[in-house]
Structures are given as C-alpha cells and as structure tokens.
C-alpha positions as CSV (number, residue, x, y, z in Angstrom):
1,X,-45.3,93.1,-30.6
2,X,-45.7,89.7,-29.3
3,X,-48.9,87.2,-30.2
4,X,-51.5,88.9,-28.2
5,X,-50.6,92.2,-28.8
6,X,-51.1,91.6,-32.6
7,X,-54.5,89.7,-31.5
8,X,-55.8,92.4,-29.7
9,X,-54.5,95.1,-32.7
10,X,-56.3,92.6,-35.0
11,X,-59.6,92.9,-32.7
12,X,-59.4,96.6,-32.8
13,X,-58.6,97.1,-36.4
14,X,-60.9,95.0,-37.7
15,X,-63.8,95.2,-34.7
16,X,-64.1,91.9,-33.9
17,X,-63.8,89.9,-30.9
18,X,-60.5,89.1,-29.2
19,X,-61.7,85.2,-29.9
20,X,-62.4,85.7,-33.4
21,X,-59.2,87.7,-34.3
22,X,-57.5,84.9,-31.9
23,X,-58.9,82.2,-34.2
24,X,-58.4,84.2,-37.8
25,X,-54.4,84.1,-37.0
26,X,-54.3,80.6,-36.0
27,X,-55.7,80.2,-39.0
28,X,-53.6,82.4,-41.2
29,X,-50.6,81.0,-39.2
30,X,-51.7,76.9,-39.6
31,X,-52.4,77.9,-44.0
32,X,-49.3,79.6,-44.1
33,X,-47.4,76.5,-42.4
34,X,-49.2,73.8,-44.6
35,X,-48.5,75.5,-47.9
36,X,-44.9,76.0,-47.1
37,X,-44.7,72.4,-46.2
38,X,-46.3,71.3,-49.0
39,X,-43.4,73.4,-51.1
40,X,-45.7,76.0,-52.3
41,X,-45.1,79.5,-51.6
42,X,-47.6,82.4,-50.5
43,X,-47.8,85.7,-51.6
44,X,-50.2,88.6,-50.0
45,X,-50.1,91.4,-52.8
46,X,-48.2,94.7,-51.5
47,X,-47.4,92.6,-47.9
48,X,-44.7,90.0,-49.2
49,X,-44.5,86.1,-49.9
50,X,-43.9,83.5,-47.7
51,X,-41.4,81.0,-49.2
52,X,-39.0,78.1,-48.7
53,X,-35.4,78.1,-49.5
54,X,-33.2,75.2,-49.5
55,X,-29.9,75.7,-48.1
56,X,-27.1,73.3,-49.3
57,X,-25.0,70.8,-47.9
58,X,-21.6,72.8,-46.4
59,X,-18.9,72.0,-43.9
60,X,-18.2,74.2,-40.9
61,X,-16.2,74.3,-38.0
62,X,-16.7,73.7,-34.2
63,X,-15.7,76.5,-32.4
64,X,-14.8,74.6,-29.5
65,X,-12.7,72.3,-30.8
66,X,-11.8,73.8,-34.1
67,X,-12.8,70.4,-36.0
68,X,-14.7,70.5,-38.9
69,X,-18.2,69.2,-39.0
70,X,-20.5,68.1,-42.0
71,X,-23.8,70.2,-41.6
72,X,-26.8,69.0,-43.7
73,X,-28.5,70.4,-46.4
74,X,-31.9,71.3,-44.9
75,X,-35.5,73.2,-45.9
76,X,-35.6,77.6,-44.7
77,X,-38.5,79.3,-44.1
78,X,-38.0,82.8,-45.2
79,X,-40.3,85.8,-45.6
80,X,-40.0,88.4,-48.8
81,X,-41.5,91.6,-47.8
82,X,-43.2,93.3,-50.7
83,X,-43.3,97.1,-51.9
84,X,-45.7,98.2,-49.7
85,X,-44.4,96.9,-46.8
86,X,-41.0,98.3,-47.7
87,X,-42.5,101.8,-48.7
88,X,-44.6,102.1,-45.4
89,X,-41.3,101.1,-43.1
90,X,-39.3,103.5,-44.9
C-alpha cells in the first residue's frame, strides 16, 4: 500500500474526504517526525512506538577494495509494533 492508497483507505474508513484524510496524515507523519527529532519517542496504545535508536561508532569494510573504513555513529529511526498489531498480523 503506497501513500494514496492509505489516504483513500483513511477516507473510507473514517468517511471523510480524500483532502481531509490527505491532510490528517501529513499531520500524523510531520508530529511523528518532530517528536522523534526532538529525542522523544511516540507510542499509539495496542499500534506500537515510534522511537530513536543510536547506533554506535564501528569500522567496516569496502567491498570494493577490501579497505577498512570508519562509519559514524549516527541517530535510527525505528518503529516497535505493539500487541495488537502483532496479534492482528498473526
């Protein structure tokens, strides 16, 4: 399901417009992205959390060349799914 698929679910599900649903997930998706930049984490009740997870400094190799490189520790956005998002997939 790409981005208007889920908009026009969205519309249907909720009976809205296709501009209103449109709007509500750029919305969700701009709140989502400000908290997780701001370090806090967000957590819908039986859907998941929305986190950050830092992910240390390491050395790797290029595959190339076979020399090693120093890759930089750096910021993850990462999803959590929750118990009932688990129990309804399974």
């Amino acid at each position: 399901m790409n981005k208007s698929e889920l908009i026009d679910a969205m519309a249907d599900n909720a009976g809205i417009s296709k501009s209103a649903a449109a709007s509500a997930l750029d919305g969700f998706i701009d709140a989502v992205g400000g908290a997780l930049k701001k370090g806090d984490q967000v957590t819908l009740v039986g859907f998941g959390t929305f986190l950050v997870r830092e992910r240390e400094a390491r050395t790797g190799r290029n595959p190339r060349t076979g020399e090693t490189i120093n890759i930089k520790a750096s910021k993850l956005p990462s999803f959590k799914a929750g118990k009932g998002l688990k129990d309804a997939v399974n």
